[in-house]
CHARMM internal coordinates of N, CA and C (Angstrom, degrees):
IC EDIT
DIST 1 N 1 CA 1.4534
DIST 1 CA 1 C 1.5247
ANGL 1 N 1 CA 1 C 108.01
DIST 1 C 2 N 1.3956
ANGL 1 CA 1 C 2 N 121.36
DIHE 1 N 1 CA 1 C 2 N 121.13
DIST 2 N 2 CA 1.0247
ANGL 1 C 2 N 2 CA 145.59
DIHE 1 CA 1 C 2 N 2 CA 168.85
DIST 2 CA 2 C 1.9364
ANGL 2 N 2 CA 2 C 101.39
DIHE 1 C 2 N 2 CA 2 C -43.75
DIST 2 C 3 N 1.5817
ANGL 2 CA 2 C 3 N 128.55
DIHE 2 N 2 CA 2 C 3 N 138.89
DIST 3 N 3 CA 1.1427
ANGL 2 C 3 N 3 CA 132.82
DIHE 2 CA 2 C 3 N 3 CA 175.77
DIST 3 CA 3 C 1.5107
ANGL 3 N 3 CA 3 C 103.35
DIHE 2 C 3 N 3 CA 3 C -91.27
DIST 3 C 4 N 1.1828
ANGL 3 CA 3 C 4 N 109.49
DIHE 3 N 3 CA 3 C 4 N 138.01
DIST 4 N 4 CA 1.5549
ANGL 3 C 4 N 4 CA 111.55
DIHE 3 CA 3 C 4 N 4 CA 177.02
DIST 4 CA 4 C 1.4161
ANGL 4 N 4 CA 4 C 108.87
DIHE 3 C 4 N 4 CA 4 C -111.34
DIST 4 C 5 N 1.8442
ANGL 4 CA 4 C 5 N 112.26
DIHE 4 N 4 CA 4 C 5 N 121.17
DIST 5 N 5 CA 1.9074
ANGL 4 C 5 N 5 CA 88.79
DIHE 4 CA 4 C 5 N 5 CA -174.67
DIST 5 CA 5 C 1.1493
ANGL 5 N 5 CA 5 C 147.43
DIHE 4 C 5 N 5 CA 5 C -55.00
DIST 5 C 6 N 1.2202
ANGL 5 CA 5 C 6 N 142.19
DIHE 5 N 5 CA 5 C 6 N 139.65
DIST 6 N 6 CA 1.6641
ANGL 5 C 6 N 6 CA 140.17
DIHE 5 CA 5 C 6 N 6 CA -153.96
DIST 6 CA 6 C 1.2037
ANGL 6 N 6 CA 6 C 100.84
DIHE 5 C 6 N 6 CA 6 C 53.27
DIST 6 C 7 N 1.3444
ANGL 6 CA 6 C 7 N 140.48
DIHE 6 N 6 CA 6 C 7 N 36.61
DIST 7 N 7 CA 1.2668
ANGL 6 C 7 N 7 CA 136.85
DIHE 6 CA 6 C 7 N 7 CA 154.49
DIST 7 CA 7 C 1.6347
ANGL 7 N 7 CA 7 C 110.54
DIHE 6 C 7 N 7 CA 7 C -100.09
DIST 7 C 8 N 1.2774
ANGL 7 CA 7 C 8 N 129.25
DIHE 7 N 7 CA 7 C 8 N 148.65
DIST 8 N 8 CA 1.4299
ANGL 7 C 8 N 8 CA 109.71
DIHE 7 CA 7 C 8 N 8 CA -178.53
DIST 8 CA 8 C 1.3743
ANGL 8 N 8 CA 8 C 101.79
DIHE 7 C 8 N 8 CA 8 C -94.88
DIST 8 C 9 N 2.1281
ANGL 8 CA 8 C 9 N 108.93
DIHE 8 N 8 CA 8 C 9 N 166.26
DIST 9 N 9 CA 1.1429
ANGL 8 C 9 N 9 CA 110.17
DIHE 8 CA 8 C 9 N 9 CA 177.28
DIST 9 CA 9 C 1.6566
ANGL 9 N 9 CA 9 C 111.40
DIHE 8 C 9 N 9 CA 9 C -54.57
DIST 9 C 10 N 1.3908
ANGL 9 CA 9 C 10 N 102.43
DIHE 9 N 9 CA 9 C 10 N -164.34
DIST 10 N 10 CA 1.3764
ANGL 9 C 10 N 10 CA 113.38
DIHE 9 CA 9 C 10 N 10 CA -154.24
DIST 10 CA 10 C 1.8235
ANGL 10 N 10 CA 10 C 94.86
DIHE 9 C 10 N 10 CA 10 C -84.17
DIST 10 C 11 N 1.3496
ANGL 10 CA 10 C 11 N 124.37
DIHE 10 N 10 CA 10 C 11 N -41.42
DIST 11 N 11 CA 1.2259
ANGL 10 C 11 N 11 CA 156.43
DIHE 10 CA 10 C 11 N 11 CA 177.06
DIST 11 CA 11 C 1.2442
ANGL 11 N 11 CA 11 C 115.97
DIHE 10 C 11 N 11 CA 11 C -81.22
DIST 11 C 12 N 1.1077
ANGL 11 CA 11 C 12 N 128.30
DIHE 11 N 11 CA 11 C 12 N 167.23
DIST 12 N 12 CA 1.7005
ANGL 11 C 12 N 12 CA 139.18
DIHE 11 CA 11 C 12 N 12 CA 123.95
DIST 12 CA 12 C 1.4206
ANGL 12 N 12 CA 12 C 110.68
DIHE 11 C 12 N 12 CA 12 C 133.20
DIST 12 C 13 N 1.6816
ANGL 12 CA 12 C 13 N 112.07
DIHE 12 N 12 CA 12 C 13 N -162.84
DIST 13 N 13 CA 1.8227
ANGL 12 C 13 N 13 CA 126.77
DIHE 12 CA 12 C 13 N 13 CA 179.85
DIST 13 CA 13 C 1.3066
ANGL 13 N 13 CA 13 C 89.51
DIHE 12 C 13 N 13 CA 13 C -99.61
DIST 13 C 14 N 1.2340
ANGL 13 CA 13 C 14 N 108.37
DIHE 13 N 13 CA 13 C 14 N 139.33
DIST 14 N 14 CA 1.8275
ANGL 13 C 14 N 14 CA 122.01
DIHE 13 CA 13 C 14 N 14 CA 136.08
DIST 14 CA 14 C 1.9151
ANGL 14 N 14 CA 14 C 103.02
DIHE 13 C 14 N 14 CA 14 C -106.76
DIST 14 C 15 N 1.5455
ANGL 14 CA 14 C 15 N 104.36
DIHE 14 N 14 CA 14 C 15 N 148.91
DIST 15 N 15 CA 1.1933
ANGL 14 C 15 N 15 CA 115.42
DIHE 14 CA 14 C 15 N 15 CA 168.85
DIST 15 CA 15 C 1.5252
ANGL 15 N 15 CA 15 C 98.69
DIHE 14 C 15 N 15 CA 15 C -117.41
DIST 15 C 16 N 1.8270
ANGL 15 CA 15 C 16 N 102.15
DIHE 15 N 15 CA 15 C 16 N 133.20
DIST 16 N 16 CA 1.0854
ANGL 15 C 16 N 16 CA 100.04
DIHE 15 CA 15 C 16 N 16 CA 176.18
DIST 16 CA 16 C 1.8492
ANGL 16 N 16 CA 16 C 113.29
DIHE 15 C 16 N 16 CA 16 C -131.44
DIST 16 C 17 N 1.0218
ANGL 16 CA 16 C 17 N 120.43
DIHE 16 N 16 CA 16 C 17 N 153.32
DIST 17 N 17 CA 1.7677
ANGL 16 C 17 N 17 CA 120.71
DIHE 16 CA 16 C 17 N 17 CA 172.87
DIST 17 CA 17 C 1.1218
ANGL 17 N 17 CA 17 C 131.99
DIHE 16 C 17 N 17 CA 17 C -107.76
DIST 17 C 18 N 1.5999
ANGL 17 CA 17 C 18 N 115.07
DIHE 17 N 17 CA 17 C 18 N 82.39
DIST 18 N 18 CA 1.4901
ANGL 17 C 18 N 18 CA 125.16
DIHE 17 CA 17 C 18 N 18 CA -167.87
DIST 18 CA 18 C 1.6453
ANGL 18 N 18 CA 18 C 109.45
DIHE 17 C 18 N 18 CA 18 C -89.03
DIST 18 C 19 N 1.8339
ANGL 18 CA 18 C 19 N 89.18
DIHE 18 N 18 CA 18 C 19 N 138.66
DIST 19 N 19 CA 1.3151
ANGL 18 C 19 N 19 CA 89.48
DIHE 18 CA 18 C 19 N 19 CA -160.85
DIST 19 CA 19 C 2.0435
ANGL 19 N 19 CA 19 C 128.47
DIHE 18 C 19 N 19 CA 19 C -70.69
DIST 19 C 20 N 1.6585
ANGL 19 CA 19 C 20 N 72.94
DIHE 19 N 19 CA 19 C 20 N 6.47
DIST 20 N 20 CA 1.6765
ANGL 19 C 20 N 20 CA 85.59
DIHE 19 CA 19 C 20 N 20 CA -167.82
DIST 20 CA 20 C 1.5835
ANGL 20 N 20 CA 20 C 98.59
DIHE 19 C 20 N 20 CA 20 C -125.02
DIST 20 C 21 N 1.3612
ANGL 20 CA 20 C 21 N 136.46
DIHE 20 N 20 CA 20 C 21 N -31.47
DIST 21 N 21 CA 1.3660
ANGL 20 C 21 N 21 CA 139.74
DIHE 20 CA 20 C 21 N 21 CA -175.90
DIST 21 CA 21 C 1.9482
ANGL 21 N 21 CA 21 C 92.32
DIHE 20 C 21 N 21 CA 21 C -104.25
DIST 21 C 22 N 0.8965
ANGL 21 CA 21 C 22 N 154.81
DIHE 21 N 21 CA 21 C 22 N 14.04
DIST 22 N 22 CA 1.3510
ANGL 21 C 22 N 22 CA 146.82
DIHE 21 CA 21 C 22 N 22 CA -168.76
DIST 22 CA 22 C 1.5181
ANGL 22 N 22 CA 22 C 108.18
DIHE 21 C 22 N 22 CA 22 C 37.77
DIST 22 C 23 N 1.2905
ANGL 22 CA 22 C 23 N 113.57
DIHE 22 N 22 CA 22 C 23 N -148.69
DIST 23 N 23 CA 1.5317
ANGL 22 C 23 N 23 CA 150.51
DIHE 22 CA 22 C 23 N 23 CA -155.86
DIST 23 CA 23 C 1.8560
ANGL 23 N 23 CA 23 C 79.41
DIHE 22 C 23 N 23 CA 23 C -77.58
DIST 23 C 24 N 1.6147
ANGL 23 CA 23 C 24 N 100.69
DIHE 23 N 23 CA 23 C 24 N 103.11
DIST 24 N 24 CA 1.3840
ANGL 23 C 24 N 24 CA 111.36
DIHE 23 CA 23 C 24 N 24 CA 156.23
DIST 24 CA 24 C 1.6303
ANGL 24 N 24 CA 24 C 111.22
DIHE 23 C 24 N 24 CA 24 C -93.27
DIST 24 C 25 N 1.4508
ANGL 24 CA 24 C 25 N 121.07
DIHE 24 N 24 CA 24 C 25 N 170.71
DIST 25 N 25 CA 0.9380
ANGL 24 C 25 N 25 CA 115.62
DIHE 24 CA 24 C 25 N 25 CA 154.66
DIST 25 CA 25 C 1.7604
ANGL 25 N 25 CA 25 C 117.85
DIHE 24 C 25 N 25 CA 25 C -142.10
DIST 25 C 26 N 1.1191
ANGL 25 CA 25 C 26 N 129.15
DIHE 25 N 25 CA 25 C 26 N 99.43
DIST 26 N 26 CA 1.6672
ANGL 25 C 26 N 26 CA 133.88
DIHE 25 CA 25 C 26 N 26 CA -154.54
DIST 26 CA 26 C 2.0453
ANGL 26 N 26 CA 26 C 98.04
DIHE 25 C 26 N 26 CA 26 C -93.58
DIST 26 C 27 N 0.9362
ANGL 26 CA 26 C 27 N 116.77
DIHE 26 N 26 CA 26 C 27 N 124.27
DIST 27 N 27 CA 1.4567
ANGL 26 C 27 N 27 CA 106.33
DIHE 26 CA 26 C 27 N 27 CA 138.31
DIST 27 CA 27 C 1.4910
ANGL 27 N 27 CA 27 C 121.53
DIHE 26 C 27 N 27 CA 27 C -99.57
DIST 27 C 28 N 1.1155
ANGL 27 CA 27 C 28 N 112.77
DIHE 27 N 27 CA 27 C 28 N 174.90
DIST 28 N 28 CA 2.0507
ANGL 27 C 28 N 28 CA 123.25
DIHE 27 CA 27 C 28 N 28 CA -141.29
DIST 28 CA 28 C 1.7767
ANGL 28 N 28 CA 28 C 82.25
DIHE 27 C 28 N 28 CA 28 C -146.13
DIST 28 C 29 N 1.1953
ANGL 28 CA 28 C 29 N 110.06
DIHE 28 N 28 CA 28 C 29 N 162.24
DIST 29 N 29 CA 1.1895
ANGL 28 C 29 N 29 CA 156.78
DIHE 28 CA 28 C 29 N 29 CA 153.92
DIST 29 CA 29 C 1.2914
ANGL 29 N 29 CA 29 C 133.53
DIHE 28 C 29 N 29 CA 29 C -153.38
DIST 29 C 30 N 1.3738
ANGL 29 CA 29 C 30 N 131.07
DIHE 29 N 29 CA 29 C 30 N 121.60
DIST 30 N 30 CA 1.5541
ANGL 29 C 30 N 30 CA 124.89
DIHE 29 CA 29 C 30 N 30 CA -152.89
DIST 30 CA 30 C 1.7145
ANGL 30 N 30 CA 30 C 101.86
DIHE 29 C 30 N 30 CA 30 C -131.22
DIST 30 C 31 N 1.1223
ANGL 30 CA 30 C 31 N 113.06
DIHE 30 N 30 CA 30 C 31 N 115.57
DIST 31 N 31 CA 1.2819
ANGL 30 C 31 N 31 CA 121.42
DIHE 30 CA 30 C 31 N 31 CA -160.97
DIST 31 CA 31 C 1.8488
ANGL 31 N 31 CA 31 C 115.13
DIHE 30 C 31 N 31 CA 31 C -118.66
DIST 31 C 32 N 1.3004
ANGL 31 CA 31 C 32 N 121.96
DIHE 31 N 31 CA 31 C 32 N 105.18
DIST 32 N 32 CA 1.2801
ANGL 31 C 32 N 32 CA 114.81
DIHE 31 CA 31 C 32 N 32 CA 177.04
DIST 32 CA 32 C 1.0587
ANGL 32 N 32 CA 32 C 126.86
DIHE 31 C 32 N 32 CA 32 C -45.77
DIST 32 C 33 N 1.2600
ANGL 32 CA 32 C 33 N 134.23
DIHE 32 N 32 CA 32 C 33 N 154.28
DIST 33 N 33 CA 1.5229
ANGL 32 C 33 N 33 CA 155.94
DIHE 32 CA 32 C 33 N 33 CA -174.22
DIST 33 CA 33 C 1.7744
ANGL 33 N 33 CA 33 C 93.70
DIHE 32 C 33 N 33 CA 33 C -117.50
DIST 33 C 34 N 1.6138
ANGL 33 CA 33 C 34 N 80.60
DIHE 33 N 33 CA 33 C 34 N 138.55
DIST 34 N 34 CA 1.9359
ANGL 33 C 34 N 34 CA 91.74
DIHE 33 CA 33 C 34 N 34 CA -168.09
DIST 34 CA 34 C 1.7391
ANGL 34 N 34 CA 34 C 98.63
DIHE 33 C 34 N 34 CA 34 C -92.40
DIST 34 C 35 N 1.0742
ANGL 34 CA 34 C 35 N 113.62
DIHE 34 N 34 CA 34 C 35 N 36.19
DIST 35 N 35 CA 1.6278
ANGL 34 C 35 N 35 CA 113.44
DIHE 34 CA 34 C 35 N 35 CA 163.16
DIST 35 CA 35 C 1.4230
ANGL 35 N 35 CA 35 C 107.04
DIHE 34 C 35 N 35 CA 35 C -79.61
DIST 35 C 36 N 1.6852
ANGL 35 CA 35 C 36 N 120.64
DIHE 35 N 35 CA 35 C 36 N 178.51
DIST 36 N 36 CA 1.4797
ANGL 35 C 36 N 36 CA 128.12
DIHE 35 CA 35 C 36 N 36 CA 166.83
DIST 36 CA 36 C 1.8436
ANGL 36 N 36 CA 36 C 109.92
DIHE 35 C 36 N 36 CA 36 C -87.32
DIST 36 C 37 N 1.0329
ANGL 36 CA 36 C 37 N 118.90
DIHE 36 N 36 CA 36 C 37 N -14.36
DIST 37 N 37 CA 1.5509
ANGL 36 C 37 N 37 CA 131.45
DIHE 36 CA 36 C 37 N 37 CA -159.91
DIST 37 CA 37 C 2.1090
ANGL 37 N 37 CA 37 C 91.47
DIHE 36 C 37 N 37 CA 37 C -83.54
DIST 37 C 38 N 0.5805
ANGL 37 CA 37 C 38 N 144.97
DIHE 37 N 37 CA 37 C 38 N 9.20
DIST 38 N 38 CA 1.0754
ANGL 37 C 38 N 38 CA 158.77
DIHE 37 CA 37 C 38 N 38 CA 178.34
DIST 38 CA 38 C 1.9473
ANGL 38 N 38 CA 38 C 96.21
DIHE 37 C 38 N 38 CA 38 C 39.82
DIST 38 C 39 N 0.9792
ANGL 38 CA 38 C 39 N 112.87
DIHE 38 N 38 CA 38 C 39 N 63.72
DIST 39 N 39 CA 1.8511
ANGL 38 C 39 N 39 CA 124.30
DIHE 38 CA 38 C 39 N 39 CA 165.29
DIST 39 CA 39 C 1.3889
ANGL 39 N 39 CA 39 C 99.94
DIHE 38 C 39 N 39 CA 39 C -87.86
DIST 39 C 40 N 1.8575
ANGL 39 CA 39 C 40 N 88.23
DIHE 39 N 39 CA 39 C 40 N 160.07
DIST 40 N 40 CA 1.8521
ANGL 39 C 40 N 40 CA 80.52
DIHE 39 CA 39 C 40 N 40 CA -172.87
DIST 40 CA 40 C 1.9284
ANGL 40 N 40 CA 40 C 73.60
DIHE 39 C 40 N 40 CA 40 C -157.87
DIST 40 C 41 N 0.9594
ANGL 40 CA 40 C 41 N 107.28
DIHE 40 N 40 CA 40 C 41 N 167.26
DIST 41 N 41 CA 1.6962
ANGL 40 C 41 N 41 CA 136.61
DIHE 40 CA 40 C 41 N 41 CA -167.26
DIST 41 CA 41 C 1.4895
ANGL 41 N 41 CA 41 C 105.13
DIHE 40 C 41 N 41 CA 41 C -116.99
DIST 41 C 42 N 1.6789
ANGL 41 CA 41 C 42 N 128.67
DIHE 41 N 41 CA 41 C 42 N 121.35
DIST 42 N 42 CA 1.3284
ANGL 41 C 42 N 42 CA 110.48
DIHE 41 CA 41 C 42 N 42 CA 169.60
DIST 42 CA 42 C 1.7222
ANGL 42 N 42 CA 42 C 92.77
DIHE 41 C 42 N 42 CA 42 C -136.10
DIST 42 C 43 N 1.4891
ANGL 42 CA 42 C 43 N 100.57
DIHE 42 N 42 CA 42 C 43 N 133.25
DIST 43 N 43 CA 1.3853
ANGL 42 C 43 N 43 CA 125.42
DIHE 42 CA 42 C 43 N 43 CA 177.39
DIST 43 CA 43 C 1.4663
ANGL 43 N 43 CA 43 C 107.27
DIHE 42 C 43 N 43 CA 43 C -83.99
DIST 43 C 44 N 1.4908
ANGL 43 CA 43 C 44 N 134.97
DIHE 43 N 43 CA 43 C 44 N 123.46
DIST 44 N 44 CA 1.0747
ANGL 43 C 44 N 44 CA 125.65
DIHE 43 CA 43 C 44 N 44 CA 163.10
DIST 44 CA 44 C 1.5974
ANGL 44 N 44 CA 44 C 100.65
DIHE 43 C 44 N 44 CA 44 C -124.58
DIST 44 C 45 N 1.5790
ANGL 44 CA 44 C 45 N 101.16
DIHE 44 N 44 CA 44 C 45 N 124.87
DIST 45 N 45 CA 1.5021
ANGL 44 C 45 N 45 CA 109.53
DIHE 44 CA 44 C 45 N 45 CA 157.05
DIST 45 CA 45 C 1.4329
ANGL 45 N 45 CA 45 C 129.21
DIHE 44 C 45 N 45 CA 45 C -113.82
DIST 45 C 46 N 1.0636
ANGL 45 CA 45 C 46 N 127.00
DIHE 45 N 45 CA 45 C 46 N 172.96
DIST 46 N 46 CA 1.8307
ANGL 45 C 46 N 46 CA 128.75
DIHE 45 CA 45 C 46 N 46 CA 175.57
DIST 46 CA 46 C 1.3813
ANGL 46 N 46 CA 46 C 104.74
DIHE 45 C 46 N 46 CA 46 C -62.26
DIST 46 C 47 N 1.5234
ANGL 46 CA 46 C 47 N 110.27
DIHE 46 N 46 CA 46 C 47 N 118.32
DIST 47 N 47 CA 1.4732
ANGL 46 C 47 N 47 CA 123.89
DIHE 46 CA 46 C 47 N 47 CA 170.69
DIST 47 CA 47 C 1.3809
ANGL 47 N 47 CA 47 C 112.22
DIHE 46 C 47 N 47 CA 47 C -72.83
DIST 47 C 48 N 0.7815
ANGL 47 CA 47 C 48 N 130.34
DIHE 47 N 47 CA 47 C 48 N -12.17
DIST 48 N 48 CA 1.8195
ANGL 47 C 48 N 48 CA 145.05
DIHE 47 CA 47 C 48 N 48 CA -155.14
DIST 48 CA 48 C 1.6494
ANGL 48 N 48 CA 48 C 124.54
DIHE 47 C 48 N 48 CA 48 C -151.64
DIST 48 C 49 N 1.5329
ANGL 48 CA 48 C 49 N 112.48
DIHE 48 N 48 CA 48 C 49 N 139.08
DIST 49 N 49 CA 1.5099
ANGL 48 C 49 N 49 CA 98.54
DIHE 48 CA 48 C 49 N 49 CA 179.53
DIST 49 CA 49 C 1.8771
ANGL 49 N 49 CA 49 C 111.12
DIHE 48 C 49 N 49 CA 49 C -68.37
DIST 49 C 50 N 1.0806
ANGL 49 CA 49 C 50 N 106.96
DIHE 49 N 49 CA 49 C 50 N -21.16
DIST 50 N 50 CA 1.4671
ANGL 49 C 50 N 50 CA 111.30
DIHE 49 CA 49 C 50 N 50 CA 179.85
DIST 50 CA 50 C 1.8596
ANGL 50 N 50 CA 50 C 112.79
DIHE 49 C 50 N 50 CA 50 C -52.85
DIST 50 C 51 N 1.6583
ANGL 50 CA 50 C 51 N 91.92
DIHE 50 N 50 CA 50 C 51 N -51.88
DIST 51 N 51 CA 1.3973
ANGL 50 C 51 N 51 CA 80.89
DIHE 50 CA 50 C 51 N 51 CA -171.71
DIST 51 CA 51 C 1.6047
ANGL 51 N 51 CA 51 C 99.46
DIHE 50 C 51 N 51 CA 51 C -93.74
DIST 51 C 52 N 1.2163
ANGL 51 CA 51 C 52 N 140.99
DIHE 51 N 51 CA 51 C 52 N 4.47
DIST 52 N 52 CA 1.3980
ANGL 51 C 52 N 52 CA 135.90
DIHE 51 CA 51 C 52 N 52 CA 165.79
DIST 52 CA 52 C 1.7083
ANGL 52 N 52 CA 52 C 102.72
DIHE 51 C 52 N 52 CA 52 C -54.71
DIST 52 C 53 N 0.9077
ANGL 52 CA 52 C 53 N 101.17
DIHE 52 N 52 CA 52 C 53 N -53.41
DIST 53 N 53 CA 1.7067
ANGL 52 C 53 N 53 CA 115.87
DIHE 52 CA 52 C 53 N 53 CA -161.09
DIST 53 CA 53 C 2.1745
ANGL 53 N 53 CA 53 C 104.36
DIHE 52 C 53 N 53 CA 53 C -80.32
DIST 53 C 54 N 1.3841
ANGL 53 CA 53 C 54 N 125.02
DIHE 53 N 53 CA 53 C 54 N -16.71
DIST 54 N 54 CA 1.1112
ANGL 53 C 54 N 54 CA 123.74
DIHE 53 CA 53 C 54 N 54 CA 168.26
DIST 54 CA 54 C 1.6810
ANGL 54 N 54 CA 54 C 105.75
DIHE 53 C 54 N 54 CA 54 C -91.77
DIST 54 C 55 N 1.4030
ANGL 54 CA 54 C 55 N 112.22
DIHE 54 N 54 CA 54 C 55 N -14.64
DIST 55 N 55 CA 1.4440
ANGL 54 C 55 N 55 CA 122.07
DIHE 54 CA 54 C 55 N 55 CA 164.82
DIST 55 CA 55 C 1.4324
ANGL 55 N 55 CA 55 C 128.10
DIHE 54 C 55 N 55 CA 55 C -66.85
DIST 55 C 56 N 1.3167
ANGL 55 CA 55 C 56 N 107.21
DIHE 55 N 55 CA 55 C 56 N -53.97
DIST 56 N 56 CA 1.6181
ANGL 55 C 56 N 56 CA 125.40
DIHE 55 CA 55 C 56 N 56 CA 156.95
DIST 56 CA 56 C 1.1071
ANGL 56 N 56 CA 56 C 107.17
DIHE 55 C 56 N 56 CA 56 C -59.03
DIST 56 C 57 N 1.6491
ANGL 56 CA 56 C 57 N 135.25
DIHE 56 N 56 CA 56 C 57 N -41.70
DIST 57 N 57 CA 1.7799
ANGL 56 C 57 N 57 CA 105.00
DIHE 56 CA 56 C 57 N 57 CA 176.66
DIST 57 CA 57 C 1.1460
ANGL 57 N 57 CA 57 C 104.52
DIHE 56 C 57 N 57 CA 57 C -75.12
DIST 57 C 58 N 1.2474
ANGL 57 CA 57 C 58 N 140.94
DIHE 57 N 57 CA 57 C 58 N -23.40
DIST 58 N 58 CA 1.4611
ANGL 57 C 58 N 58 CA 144.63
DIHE 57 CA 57 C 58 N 58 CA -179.92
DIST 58 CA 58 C 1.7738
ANGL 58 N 58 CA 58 C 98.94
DIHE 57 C 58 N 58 CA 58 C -32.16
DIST 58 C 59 N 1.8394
ANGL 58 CA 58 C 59 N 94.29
DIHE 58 N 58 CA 58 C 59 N -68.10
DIST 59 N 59 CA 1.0939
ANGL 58 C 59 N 59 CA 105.68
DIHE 58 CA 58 C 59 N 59 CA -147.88
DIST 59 CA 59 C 2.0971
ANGL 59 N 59 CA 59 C 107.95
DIHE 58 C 59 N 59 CA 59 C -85.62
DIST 59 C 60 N 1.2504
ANGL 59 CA 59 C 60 N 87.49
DIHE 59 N 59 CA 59 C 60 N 7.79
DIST 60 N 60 CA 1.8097
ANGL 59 C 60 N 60 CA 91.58
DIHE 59 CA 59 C 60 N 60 CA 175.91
DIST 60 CA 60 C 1.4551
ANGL 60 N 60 CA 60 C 106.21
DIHE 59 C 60 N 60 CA 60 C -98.70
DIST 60 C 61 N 0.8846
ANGL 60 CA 60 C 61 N 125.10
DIHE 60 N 60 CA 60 C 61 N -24.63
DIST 61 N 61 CA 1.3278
ANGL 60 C 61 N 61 CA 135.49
DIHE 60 CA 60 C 61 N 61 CA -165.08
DIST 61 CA 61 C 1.4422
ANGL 61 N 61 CA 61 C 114.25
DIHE 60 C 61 N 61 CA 61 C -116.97
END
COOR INIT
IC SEED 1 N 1 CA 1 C
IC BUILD
């Protein structure tokens, strides 16, 4: 897969700093969609038990 600029690779971590959950850390996978419009799907889940668990209070609260 061709990189599109400011698009992220296909893979990888982003680190991010939320002002209410702190220092996340997500990995991504970005997966094309078989349309002509060139859309694409990116999955980000918790790279880490740290940020799994500031994710879950996210989502209880």
């Amino acid at each position: 897969m061709a990189t599109v600029p400011g698009f992220p690779h296909a893979t990888g971590t982003v680190r991010l700093a939320h002002p209410g959950l702190g220092p996340l850390r997500l990995g991504y996978e970005t997966l094309d969609l078989p349309a002509d419009d060139d859309q694409r799907l990116v999955i980000h889940l918790a790279a880490d038990a740290a940020t799994a668990e500031a994710l879950a209070r996210a989502q209880a609260g």
